[in-house]
VOMARMAR-566097 format. One line per 3 residues: their letters; for each residue x, y, z of C-alpha. Coordinates in nm, 3 decimals. Example, Ala and Ser with C-alpha at 12.3 -4.5 7.8 and 13.67 -1.06 7.14 Angstrom:
BEGIN
AS> 1.230/-0.450/0.780  1.367/-0.106/0.714
***
This chain:
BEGIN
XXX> 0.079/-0.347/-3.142  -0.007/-0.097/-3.419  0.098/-0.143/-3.723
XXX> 0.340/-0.405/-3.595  0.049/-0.625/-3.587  -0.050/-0.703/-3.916
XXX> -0.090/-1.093/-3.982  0.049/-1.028/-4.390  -0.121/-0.941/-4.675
XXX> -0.409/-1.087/-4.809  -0.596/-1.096/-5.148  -0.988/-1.180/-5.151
XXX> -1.056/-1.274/-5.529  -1.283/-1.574/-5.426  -0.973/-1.802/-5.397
XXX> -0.804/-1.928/-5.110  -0.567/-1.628/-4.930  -0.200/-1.576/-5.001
XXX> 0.013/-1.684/-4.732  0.127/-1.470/-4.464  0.443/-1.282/-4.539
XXX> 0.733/-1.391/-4.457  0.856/-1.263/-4.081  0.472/-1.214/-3.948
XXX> 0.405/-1.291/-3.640  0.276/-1.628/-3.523  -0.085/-1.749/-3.605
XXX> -0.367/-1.643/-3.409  -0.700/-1.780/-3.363  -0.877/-1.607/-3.707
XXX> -1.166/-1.451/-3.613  -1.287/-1.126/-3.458  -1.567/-0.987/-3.294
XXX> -1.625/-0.640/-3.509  -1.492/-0.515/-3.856  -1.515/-0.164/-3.832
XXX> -1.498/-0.021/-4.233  -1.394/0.390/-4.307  -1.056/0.319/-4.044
XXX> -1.024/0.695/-4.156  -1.297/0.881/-4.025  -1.278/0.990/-3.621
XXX> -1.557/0.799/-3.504  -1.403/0.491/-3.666  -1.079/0.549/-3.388
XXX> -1.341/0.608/-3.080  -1.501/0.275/-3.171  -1.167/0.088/-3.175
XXX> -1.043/0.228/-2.859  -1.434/0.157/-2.705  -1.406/-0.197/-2.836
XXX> -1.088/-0.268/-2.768  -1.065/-0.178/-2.430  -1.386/-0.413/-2.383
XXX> -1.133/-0.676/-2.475  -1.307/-0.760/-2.822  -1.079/-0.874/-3.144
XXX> -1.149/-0.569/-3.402  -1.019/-0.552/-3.738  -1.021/-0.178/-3.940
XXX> -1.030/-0.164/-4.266  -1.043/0.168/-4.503  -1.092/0.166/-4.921
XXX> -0.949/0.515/-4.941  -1.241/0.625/-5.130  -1.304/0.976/-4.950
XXX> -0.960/1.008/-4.803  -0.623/1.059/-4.899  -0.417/0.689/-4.948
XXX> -0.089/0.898/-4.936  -0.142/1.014/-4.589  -0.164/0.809/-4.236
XXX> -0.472/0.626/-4.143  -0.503/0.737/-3.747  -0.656/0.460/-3.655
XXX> -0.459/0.212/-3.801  -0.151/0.299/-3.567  -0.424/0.244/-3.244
XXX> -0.308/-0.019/-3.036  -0.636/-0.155/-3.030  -0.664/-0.272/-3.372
XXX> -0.610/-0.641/-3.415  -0.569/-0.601/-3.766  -0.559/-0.369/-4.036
XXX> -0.694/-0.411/-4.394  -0.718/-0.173/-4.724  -1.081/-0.227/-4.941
XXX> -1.139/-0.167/-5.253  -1.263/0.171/-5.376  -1.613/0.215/-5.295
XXX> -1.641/0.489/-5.493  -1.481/0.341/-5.791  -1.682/-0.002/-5.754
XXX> -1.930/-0.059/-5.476  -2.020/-0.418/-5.604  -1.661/-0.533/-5.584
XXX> -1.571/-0.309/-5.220  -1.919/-0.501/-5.061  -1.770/-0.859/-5.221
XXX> -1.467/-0.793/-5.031  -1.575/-0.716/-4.675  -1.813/-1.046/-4.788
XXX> -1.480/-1.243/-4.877  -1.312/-1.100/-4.567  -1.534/-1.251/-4.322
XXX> -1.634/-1.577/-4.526  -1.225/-1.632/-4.471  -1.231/-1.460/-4.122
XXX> -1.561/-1.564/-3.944  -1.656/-1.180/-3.749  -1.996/-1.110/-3.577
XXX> -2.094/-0.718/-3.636  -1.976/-0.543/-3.950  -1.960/-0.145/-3.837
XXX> -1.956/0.088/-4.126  -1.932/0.446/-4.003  -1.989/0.626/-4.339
XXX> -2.209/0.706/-4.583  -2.024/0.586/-4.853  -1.966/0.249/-4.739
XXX> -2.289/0.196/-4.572  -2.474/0.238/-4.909  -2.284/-0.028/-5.076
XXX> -2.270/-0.316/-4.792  -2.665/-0.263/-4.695  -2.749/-0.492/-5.012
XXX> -2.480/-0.740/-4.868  -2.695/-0.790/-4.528  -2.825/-1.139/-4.653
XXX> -2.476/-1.258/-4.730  -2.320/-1.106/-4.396  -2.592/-1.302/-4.221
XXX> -2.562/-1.659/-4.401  -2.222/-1.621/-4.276  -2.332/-1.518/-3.922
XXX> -2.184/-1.183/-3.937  -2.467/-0.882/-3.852  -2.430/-0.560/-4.028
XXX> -2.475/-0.298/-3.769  -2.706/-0.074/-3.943  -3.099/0.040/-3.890
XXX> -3.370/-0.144/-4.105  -3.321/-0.101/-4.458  -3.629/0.084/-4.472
XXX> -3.541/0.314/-4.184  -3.207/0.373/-4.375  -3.365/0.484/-4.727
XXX> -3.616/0.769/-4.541  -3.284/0.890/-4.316  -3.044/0.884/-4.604
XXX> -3.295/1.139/-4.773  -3.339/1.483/-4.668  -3.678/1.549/-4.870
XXX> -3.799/1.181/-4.716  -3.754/1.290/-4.380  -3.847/1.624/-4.391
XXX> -4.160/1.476/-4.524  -4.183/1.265/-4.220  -4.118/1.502/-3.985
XXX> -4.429/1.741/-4.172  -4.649/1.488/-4.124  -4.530/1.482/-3.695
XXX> -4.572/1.839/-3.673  -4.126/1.898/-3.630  -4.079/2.206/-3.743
XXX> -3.814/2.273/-4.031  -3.673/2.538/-4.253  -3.858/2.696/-4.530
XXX> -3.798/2.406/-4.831  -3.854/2.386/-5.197  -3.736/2.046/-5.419
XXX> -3.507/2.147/-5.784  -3.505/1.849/-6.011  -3.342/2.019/-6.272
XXX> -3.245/2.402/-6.363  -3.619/2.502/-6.486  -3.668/2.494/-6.115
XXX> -3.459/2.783/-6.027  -3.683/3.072/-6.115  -3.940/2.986/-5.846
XXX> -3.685/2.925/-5.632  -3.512/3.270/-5.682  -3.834/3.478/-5.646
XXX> -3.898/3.257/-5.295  -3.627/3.308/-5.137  -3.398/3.560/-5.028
XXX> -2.998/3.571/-5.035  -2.818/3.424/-4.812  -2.991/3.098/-4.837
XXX> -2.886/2.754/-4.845  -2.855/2.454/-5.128  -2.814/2.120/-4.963
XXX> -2.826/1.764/-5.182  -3.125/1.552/-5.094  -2.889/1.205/-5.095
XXX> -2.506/1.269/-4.980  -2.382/0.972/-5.133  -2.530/0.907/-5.444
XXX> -2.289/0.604/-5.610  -2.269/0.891/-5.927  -2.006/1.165/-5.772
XXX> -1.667/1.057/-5.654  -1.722/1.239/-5.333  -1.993/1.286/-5.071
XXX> -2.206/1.581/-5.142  -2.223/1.860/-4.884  -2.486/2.166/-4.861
XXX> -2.355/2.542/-4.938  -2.474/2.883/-4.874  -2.555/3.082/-5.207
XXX> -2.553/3.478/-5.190  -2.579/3.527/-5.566  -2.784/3.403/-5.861
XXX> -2.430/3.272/-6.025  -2.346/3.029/-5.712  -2.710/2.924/-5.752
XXX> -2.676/2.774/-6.044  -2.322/2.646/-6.031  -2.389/2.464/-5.737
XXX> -2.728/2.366/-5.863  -2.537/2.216/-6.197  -2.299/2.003/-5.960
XXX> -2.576/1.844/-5.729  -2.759/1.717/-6.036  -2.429/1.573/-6.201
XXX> -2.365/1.431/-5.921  -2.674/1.250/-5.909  -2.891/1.393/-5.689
XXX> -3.197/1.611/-5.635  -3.150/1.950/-5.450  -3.308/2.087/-5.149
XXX> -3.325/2.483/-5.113  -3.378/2.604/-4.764  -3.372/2.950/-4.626
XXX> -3.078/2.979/-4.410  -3.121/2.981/-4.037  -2.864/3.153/-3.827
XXX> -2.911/3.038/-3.452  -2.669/2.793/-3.301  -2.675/2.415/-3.392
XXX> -2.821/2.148/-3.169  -2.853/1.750/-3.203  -2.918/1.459/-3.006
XXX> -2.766/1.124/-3.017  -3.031/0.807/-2.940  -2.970/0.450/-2.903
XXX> -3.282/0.284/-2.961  -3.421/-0.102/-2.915  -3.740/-0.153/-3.062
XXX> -3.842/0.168/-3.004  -3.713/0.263/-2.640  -3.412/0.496/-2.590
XXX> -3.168/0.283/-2.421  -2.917/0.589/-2.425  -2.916/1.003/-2.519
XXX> -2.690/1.302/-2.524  -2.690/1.665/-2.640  -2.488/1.849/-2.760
XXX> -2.442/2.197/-2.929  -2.174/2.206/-3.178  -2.007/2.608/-3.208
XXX> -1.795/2.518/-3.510  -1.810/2.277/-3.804  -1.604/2.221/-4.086
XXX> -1.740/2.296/-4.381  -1.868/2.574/-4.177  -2.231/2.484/-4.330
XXX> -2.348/2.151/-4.239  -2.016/2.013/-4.168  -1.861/1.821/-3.965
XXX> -1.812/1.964/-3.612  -1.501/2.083/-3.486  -1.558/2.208/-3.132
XXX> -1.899/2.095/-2.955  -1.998/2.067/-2.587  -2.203/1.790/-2.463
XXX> -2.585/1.909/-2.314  -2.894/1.824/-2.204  -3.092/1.796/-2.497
XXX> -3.386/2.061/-2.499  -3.717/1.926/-2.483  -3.816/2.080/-2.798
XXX> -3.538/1.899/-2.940  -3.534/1.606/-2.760  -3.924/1.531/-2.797
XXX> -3.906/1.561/-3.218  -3.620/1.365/-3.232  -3.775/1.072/-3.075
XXX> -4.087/1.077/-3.247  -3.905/1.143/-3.594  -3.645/0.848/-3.495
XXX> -3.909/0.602/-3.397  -4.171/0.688/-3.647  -3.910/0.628/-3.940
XXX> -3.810/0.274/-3.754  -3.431/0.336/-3.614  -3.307/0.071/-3.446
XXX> -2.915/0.146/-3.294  -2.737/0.479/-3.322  -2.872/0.788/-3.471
XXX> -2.804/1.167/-3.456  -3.075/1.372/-3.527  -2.983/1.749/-3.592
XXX> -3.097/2.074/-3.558  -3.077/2.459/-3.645  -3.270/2.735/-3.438
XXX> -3.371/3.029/-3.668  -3.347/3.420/-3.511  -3.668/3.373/-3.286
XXX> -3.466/3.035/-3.153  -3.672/2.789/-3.293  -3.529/2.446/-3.375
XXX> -3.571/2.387/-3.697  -3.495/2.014/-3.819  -3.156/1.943/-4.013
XXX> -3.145/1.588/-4.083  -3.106/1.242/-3.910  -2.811/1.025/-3.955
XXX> -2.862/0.709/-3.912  -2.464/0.596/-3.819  -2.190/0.722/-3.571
XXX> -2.157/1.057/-3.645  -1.828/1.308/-3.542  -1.965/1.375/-3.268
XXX> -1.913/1.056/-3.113  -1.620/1.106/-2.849  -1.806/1.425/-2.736
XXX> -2.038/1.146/-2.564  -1.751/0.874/-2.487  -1.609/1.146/-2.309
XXX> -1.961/1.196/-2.148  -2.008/0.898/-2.034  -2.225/0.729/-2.292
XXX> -1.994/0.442/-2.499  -2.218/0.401/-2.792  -1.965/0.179/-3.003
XXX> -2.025/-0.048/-2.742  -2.402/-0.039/-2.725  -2.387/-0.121/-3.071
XXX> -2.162/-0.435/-2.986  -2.417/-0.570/-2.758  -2.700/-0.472/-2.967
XXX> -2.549/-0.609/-3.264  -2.459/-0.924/-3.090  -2.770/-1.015/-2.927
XXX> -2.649/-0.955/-2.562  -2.867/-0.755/-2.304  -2.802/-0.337/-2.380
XXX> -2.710/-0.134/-2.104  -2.952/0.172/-2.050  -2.795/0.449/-2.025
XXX> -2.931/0.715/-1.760  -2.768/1.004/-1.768  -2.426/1.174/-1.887
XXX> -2.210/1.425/-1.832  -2.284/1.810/-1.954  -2.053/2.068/-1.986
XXX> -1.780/1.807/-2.168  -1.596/2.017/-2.436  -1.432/1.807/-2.713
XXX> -1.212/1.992/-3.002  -1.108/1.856/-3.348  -0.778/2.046/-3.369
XXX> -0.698/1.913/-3.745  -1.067/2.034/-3.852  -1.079/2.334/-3.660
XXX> -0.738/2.467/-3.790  -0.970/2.408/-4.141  -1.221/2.619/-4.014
XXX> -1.006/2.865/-3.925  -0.848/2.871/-4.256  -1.196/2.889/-4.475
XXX> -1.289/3.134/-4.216  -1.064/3.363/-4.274  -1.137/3.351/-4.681
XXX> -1.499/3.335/-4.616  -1.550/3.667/-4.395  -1.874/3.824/-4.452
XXX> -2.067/3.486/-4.584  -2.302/3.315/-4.372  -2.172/3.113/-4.081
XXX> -1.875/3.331/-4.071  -1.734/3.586/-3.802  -1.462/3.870/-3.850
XXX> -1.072/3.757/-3.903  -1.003/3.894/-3.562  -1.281/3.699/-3.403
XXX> -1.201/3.379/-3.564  -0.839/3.425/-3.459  -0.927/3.500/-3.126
XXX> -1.213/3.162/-3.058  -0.916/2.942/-3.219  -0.663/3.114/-3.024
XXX> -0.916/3.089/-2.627  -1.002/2.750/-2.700  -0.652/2.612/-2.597
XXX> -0.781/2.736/-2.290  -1.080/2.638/-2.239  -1.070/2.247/-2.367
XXX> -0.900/1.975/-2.225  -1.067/1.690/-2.428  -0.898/1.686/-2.769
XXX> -1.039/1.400/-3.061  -0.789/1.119/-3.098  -0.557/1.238/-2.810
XXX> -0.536/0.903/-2.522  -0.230/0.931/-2.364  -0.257/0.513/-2.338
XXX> -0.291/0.491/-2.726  -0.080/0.802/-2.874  0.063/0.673/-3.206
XXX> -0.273/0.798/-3.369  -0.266/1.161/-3.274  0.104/1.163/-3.388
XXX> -0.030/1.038/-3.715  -0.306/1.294/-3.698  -0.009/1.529/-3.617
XXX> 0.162/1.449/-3.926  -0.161/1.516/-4.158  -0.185/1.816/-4.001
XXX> 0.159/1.929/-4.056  0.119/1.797/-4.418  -0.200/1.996/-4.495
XXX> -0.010/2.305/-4.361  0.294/2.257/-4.579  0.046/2.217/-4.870
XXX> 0.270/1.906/-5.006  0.296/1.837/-5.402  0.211/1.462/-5.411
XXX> 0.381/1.167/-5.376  0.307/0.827/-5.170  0.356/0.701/-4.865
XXX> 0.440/0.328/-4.795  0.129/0.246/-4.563  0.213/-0.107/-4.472
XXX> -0.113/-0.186/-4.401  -0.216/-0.475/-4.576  -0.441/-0.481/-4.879
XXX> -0.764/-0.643/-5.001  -0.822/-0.601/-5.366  -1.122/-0.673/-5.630
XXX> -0.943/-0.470/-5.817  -0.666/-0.156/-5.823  -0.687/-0.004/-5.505
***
């Protein structure tokens, strides 16, 4: 299976599809229970294993619009994927990716559409109506639910209004804002964009920590170029705590905690080493009423920070799989396949309970956070050289659960591997020949 399962390639212009190369395989039935879009990110390979083990078709596809087309999709060598498939750019074109993932499954009828990031979710969301006529759902919350979690000064507002507490804010629109915001707050603090994905920067936009007026206002400058308003927050130093929800009409069918130690960017990234928990009540509680106040239906992850008294302080809700995802697999809570049976109108399995104490490591990302560690000593979120050396160093000890690692599906973690050993060697460039097939609008 793998990549030695790809049916040819394929061209979705509106016209009829090319014919299969020459040498594929023979014709299979041509539909499939889930397309699962961003193949690249990590919760995109816990879904396909999740799925596919449930013995449902799933096809990946990936645009390459955050990640790297020169180096291995993961997910793509599972053997769980049915089929894999390259998008257009997102980031490029949204109109023309969401036209293809329409073309896709007007050509190959599929019931859920899964995208897992940010990116991608912002430009299918308009294509719900057209997903539908063609009996395909698009896993997502409301659309409404989605605009007030996909901005941070929306549901911050929100949570105000429910009494959550939250860190210290105050809005920039543009750089006249800045001297009230310098005589407010104190250095270290922290500059986060109120939309990630904004359509207008080629990248998603992630917060930073600011110990100096001149990395104010450079990073000020590139949130607004970027397209989006900026959030300054003072910077709270306890440990980070979220809870994932599955929710049905506004009853959690399914929880778990977690705290995560490490993250990658080390502010606000994504986490590298976490350990599954039972959420706090003072977490727990907010995140519920925040959740189901804004209208979630599905997954969400809804984050937190405690300050130095150990107070959670909100973060932000994300309304899709987050990283964190196989922390929870591994806990006993399958939320890719919640979202199947959501999606597909079949009964949802509560979930009662999981497993605490489940430690799950990134090894790619936290070899990254060891590395901006190391060049970031003294700045917030950091520890000493020698410390950092040393929590890398213990953890091969203390974790047995490792993201992408399934000793029944291991041609993904030797791609993972091979990134790995790529991003060490620091290569110059050049392509790789993916042989995945592609889906083009235009030059992908």
């Amino acid at each position: 299976m793998g990549l030695d399962n790809q049916e040819g390639q394929v061209k979705v212009t509106g016209r009829p599809a090319a014919p299969a190369r020459a040498g594929a395989r023979a014709k299979r039935p041509d539909g499939y229970d889930v397309l699962i879009v961003d193949a690249a990110y990590k919760q995109s390979l816990a879904s396909v294993r999740s799925l596919g083990r449930a013995g449902l078709r799933v096809v990946l596809g990936e645009s390459f619009a955050e990640h790297d087309p020169s180096s291995p999709v993961p997910a793509f060598r599972s053997r769980y994927s049915a089929r894999n498939i390259v998008l257009p750019n997102y980031a490029e074109d949204a109109a023309v990716f969401g036209a293809a993932v329409v073309d896709f499954v007007r050509e190959h009828p599929t019931r859920v559409a899964l995208p897992t990031g940010d990116g991608a979710i912002a430009a299918l969301a308009p294509r719900r109506r057209e997903l539908a006529d063609l009996g395909c759902v698009l896993a997502l919350p409301p659309d409404s639910a989605l605009e007030t979690a996909n901005d941070k000064d929306r549901t911050l507002d929100v949570a105000r209004k429910l009494g959550i507490e939250q860190p210290r804010s105050m809005r920039i629109d543009n750089l006249s804002d800045l001297p009230a915001v310098l005589a407010e707050f104190e250095f270290p603090f922290v500059l986060k964009p109120t939309i990630s994905w904004t359509g207008e920067s080629p990248t998603r936009l992630v917060p930073v920590d600011v110990t100096d007026r001149d990395e104010v206002l450079a990073a000020t400058q590139r949130f607004l170029a970027g397209g989006a308003s900026v959030l300054a927050q003072e910077w709270a130093p306890g440990r980070r705590e979220g809870v994932t929800l599955f929710l049905v009409d506004g009853d959690v069918m399914a929880n778990c905690g977690h705290v995560a130690y490490r993250t990658s960017p080390q502010l606000g990234g994504a986490s590298v080493m976490r350990e599954s928990i039972a959420a706090p009540p003072d977490i727990y509680d907010p995140a519920v009423r925040l959740a189901t106040t804004i209208g979630m239906q599905g997954v969400c992850e809804v984050e937190f920070r405690r300050d130095a008294a150990g107070r959670p302080l909100l973060m932000e809700i994300n309304p899709r799989l987050a990283g964190t995802i196989e922390n929870a697999v591994h806990s006993g809570v399958d939320f890719p396949l919640l979202i199947w049976q959501w999606a597909s109108g079949l009964p949802v399995d509560r979930v009662r309970g999981h497993r605490i104490g489940v430690r799950t490591r990134w090894l790619h990302g936290d070899l990254r956070w060891l590395r901006d560690n190391q060049r970031r000593a003294g700045r917030p979120d950091s520890v000493s050289r020698a410390r950092g050396l040393g929590l890398f160093g213990a953890e091969f000890f203390r974790t047995r659960h490792y993201d992408g690692f399934d000793r029944h599906d291991l041609k993904p973690v030797i791609a993972e591997w091979r990134n790995t050993a790529a991003a060490v060697r620091k290569p110059q460039g050049g392509q790789s020949a993916l042989g995945e097939e592609a889906i083009m609008g235009k030059r992908v």
